[in-house]
Backbone bond lengths (Angstrom), bond angles and torsions (degrees), N, CA, C in turn:
res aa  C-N    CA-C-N  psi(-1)  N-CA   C-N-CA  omega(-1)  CA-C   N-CA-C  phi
1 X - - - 1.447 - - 1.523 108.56 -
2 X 1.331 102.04 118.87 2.046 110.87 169.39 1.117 111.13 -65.53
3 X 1.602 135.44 146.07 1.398 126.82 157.06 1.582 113.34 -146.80
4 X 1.309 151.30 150.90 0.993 134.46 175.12 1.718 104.93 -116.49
5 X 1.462 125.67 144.81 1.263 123.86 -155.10 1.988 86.27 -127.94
6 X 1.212 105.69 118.36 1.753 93.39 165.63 1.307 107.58 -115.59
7 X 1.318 93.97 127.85 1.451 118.46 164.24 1.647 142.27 -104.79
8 X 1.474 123.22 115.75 1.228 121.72 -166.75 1.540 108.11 -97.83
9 X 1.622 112.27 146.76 1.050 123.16 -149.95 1.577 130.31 115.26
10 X 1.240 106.96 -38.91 1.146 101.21 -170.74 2.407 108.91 -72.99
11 X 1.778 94.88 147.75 1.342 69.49 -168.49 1.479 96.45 -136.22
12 X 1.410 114.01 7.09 1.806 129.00 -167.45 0.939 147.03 -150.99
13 X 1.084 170.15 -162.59 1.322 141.60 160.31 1.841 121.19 -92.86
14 X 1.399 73.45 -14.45 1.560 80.67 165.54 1.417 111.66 -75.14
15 X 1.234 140.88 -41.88 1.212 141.57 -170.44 1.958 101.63 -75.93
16 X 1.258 113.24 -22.48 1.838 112.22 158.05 1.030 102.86 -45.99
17 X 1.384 116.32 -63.86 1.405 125.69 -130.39 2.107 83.59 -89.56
18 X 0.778 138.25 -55.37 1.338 135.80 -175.09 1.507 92.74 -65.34
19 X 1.179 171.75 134.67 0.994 163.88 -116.65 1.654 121.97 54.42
20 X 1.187 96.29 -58.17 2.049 99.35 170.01 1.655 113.09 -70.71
21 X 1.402 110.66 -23.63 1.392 111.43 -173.23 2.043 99.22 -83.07
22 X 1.157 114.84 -41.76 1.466 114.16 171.98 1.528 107.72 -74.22
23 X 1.443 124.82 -19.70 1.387 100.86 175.13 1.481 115.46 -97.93
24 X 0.970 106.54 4.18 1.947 110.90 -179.49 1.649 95.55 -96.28
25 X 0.860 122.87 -3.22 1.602 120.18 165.81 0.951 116.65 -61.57
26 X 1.440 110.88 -51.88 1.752 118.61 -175.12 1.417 151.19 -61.80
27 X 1.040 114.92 108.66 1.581 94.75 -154.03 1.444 103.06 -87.86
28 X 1.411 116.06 174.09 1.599 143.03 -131.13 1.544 109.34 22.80
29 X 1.712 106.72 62.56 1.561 90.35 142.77 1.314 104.64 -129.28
30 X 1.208 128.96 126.87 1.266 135.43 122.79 1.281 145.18 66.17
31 X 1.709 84.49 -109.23 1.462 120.49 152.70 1.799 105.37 166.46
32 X 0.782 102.17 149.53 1.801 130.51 -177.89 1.451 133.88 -113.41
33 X 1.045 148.28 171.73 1.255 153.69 153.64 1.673 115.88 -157.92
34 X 1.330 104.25 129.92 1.761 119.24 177.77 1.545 90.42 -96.82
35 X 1.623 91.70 138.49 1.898 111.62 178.63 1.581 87.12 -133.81
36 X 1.178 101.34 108.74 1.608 124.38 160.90 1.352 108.94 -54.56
37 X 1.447 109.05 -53.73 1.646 111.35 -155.97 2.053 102.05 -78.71
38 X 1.499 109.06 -23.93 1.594 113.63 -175.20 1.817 102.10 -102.11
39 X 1.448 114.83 4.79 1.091 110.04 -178.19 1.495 138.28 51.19
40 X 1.477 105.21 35.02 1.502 130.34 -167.54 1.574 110.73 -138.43
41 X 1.766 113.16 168.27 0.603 109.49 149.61 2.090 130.37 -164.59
42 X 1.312 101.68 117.12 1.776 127.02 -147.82 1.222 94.16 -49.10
43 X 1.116 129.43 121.43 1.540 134.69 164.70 1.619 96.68 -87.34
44 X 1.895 106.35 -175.49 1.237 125.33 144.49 1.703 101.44 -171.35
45 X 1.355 72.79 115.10 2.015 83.44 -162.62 1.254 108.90 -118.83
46 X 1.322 108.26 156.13 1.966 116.00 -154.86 1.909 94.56 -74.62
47 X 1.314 103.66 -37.91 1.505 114.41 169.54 1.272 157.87 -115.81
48 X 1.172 165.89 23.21 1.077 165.47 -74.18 1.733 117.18 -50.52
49 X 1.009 95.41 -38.25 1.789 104.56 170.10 1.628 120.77 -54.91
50 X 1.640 93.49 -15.10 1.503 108.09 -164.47 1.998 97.09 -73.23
51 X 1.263 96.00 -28.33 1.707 123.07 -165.47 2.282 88.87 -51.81
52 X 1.234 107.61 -40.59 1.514 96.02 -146.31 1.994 81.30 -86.35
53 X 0.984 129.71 -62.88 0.986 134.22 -176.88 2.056 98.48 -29.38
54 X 1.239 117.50 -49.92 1.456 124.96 -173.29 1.840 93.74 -48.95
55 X 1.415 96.00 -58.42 1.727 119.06 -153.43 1.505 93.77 -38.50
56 X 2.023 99.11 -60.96 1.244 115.67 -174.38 1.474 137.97 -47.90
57 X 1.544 109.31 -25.76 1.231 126.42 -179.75 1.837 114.62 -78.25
58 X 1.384 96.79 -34.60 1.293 106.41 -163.73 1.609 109.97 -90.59
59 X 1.188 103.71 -21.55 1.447 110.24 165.65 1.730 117.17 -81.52
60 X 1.060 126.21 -31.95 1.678 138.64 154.24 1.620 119.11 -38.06
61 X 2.046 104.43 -35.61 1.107 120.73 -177.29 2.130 102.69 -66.92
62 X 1.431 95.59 -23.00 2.137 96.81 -156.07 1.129 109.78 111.60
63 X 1.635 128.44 -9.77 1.522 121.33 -174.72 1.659 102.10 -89.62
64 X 1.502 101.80 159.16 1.523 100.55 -174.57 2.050 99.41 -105.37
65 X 1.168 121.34 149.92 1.050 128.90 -178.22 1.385 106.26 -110.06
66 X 1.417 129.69 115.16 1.453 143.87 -134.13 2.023 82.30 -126.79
């Protein structure tokens, strides 16, 4: 399953990179990519449930989930 997640806050590449390091934790995804410049970031996850656990992590980080 594709999904795209936008997130506000992010403002650097540091904030990619802190973001890819909490989402490669997770298991059943896929694979992913964080876009700094579209302020998102594309999952494809074995489940949809996998989605809140993502939400959850990334909001723990300070980013807001829009």
């Amino acid at each position: 399953m594709k999904t795209t997640i936008k997130i506000k806050g992010m403002h650097c590449e540091g904030c990619v990179k802190r973001i890819e390091n909490v989402v490669s934790t997770i298991k059943g995804i896929n694979e992913f990519k964080v876009n700094l410049e579209e302020q998102n970031v594309t999952l494809d996850v074995k489940k949809e449930s996998i989605l809140n656990e993502v939400k959850e992590k990334i909001e723990d980080l300070g980013f807001e989930i829009v």
